[in-house]
KOLMI-431968 format. One line per field, with one value per atom (N, C-alpha, C): residue number from 1; chain; atom name; x, y, z. Coordinates in steps of 0.1 Angstrom, whole numbers. Example, Ala and Ser with C-alpha at 12.3 -4.5 7.8 and 13.67 -1.06 7.14 Angstrom:
<atoms>
num <- 1,1,1,2,2,2
cadena <- A,A,A,A,A,A
atomo <- N,CA,C,N,CA,C
x <- 132,123,132,128,137,129
y <- -57,-45,-33,-22,-11,0
z <- 78,78,78,71,71,79
</atoms>
This chain:
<atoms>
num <- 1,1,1,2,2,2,3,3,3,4,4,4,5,5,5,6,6,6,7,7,7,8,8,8,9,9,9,10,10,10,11,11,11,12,12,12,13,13,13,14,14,14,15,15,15,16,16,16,17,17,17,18,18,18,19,19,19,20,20,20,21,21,21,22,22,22,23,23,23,24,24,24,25,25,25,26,26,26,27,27,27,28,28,28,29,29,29,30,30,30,31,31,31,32,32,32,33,33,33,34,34,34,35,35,35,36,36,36,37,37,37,38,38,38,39,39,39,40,40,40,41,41,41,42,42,42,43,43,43,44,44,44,45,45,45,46,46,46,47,47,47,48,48,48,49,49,49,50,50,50,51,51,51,52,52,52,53,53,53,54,54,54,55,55,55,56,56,56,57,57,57,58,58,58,59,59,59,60,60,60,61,61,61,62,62,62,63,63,63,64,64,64,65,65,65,66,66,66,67,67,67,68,68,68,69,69,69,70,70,70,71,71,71,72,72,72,73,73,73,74,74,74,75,75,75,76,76,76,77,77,77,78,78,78,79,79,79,80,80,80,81,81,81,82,82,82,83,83,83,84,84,84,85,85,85,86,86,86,87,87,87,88,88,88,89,89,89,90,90,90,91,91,91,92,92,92,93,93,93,94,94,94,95,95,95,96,96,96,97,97,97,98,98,98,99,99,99,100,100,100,101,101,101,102,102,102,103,103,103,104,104,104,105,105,105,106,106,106,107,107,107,108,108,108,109,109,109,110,110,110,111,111,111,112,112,112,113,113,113,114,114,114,115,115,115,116,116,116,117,117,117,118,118,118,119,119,119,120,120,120,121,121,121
cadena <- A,A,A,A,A,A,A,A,A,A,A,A,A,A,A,A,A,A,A,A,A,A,A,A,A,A,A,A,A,A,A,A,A,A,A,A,A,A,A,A,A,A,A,A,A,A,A,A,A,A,A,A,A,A,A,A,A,A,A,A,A,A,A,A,A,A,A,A,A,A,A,A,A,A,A,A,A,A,A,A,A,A,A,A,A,A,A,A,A,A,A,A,A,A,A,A,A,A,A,A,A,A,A,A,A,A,A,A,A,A,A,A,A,A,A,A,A,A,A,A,A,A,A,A,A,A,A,A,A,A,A,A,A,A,A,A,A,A,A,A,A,A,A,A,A,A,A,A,A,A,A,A,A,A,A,A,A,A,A,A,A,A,A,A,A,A,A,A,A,A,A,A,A,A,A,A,A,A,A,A,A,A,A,A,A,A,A,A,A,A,A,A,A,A,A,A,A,A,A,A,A,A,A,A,A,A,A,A,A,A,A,A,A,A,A,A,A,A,A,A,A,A,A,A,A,A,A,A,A,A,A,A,A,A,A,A,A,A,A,A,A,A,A,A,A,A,A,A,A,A,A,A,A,A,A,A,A,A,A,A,A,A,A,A,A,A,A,A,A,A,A,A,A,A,A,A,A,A,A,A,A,A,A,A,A,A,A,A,A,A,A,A,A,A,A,A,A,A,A,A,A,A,A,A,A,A,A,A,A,A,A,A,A,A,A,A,A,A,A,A,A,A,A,A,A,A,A,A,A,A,A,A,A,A,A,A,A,A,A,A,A,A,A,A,A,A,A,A,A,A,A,A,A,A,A,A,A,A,A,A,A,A,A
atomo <- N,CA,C,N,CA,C,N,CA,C,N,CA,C,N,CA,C,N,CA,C,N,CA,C,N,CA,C,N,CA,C,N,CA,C,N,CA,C,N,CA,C,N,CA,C,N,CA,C,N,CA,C,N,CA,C,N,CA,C,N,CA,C,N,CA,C,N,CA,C,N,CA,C,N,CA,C,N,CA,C,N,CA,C,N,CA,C,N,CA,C,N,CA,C,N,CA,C,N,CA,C,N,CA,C,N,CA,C,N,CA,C,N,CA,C,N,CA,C,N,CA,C,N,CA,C,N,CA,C,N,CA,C,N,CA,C,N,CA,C,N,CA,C,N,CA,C,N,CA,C,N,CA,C,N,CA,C,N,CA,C,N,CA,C,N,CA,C,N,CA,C,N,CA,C,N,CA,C,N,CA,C,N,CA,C,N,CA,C,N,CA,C,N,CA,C,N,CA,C,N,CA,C,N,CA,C,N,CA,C,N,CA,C,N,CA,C,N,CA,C,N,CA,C,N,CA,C,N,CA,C,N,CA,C,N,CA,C,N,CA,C,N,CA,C,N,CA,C,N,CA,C,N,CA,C,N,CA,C,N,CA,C,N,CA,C,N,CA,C,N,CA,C,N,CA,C,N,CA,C,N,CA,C,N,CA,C,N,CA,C,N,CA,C,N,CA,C,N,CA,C,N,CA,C,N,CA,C,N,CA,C,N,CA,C,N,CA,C,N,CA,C,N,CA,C,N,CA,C,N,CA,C,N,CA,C,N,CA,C,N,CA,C,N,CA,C,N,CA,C,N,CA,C,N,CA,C,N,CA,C,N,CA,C,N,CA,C,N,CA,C,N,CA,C,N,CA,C,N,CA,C,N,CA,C,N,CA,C,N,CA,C,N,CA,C,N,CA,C,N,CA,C,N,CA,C,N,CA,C,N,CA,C,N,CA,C,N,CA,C,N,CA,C
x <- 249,235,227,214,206,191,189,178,168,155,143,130,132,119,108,98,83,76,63,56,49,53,50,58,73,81,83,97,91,103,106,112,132,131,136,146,147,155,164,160,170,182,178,193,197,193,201,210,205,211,221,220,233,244,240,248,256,250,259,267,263,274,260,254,240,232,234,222,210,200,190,175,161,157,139,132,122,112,99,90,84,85,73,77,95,104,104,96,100,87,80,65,53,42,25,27,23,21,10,-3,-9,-6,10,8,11,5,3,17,17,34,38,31,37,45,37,44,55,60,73,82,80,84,92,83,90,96,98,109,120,115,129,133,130,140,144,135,142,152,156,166,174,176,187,186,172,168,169,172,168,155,139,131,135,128,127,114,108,94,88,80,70,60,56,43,52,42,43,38,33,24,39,44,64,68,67,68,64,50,39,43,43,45,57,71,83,74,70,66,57,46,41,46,52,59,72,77,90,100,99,113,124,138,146,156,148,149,136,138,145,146,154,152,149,143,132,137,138,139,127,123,109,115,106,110,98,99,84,89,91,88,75,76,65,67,74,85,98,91,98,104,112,119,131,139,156,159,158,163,159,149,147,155,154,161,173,176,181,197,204,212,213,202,197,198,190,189,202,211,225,233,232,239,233,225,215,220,219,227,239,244,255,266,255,259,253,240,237,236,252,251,250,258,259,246,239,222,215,219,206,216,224,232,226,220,218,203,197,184,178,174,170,156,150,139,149,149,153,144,137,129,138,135,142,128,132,128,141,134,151,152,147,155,162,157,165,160,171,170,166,159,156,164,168,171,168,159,154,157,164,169,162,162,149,159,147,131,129,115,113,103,105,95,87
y <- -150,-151,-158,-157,-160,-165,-177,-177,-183,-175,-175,-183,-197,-207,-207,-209,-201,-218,-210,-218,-232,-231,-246,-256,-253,-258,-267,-278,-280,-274,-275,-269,-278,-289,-297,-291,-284,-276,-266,-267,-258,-264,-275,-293,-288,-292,-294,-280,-268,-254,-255,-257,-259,-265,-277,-289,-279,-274,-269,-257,-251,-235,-223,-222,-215,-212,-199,-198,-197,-201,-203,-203,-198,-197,-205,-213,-213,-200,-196,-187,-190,-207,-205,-199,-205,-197,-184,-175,-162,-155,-160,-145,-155,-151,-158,-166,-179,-192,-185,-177,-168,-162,-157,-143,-143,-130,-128,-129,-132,-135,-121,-109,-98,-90,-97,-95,-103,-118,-122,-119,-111,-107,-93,-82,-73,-76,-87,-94,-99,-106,-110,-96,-86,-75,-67,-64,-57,-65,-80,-85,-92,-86,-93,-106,-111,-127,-130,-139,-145,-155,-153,-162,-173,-190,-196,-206,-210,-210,-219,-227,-230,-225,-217,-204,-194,-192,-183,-169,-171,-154,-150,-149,-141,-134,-143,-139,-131,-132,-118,-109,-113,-101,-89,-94,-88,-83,-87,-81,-72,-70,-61,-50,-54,-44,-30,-42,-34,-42,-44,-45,-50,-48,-49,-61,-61,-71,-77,-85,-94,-105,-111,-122,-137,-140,-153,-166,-181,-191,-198,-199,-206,-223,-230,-245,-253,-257,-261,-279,-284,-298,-302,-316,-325,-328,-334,-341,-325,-318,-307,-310,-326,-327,-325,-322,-320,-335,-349,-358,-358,-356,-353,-343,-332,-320,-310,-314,-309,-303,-313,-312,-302,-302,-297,-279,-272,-263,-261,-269,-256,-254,-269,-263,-248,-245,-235,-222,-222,-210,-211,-219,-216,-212,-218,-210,-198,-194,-177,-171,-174,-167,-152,-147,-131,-128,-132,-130,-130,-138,-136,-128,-122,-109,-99,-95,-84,-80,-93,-92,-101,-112,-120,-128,-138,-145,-156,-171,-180,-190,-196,-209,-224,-228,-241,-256,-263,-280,-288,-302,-309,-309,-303,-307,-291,-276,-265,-257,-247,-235,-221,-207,-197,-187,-182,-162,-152,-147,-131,-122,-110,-98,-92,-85,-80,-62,-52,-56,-63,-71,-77,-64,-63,-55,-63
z <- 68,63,74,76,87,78,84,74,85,80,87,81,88,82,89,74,75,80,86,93,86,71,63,60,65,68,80,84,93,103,112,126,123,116,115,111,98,88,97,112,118,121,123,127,110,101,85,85,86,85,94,107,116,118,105,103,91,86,70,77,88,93,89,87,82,91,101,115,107,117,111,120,120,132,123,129,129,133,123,131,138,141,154,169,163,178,180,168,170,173,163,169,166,161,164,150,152,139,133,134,127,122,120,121,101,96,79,78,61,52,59,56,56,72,82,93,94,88,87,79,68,54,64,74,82,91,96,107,99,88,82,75,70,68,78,92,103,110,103,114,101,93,78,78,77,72,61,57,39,47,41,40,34,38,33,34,21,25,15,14,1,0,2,-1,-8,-17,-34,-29,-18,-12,-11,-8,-3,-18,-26,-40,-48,-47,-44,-42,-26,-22,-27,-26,-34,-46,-54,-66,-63,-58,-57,-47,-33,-27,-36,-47,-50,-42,-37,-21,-28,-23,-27,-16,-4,5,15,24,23,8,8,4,4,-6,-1,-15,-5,-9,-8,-24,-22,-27,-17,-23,-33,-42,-52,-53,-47,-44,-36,-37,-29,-21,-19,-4,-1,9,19,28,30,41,40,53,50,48,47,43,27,27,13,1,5,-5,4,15,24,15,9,1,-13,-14,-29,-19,-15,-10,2,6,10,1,-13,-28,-30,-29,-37,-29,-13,-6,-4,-11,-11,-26,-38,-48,-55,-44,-45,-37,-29,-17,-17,-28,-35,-35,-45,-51,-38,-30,-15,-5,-4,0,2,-15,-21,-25,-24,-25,-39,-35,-47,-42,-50,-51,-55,-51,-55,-57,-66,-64,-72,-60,-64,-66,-73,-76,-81,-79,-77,-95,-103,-113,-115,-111,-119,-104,-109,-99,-106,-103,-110,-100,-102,-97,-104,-95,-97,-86,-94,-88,-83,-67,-67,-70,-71,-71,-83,-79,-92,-100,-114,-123,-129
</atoms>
């Protein structure tokens, strides 16, 4: 699994992912810090990314696209740092690692976690 962190995030999360065995790439390393959810939403499916992100637009989007990939980790905390929740979120990919395989929505906060199958209806 390869996971591709979005531009609200910080660059940091690439050290916490590499520490757990989880490649992992910032967008800013990859294409334009402008560029719309939906142009990274088609990078992370043309190159088997699981998004990860705190923007709800990803979520959206799955839903209204249909898509049955990629899949996207949304984080709903205050404090988004890997010293912060760093822990909480490689628990999370790593106990849905199946569910983000195959194509899921995961939103996590530090007290519960949700999965939704995509497509979502």
């Amino acid at each position: 699994m390869k996971i591709l962190i979005d531009m609200n995030l910080s660059p940091t999360w690439v050290t916490t992912f590499t520490t757990a065995g989880i490649e992992s790439a910032h967008w800013s390393s990859i294409g334009d810090q402008a560029a719309p959810d939906s142009t990274i939403m088609a990078y992370a499916k043309a190159n088997n990314y699981v998004v990860f992100t705190n923007d709800l637009d990803f979520g959206i989007l799955l839903a209204i696209t249909q898509a049955d990939i990629p899949s996207v980790i949304q984080v709903r905390t205050q404090d988004l740092l890997p010293a912060m929740i760093g822990e909480l979120v490689v628990s999370a990919i790593a106990q849905f690692n199946s569910q983000l395989e195959t194509g899921a929505l995961i939103t996590l906060d530090t007290l519960r976690s949700r999965v939704r199958i995509l497509p979502i209806n």
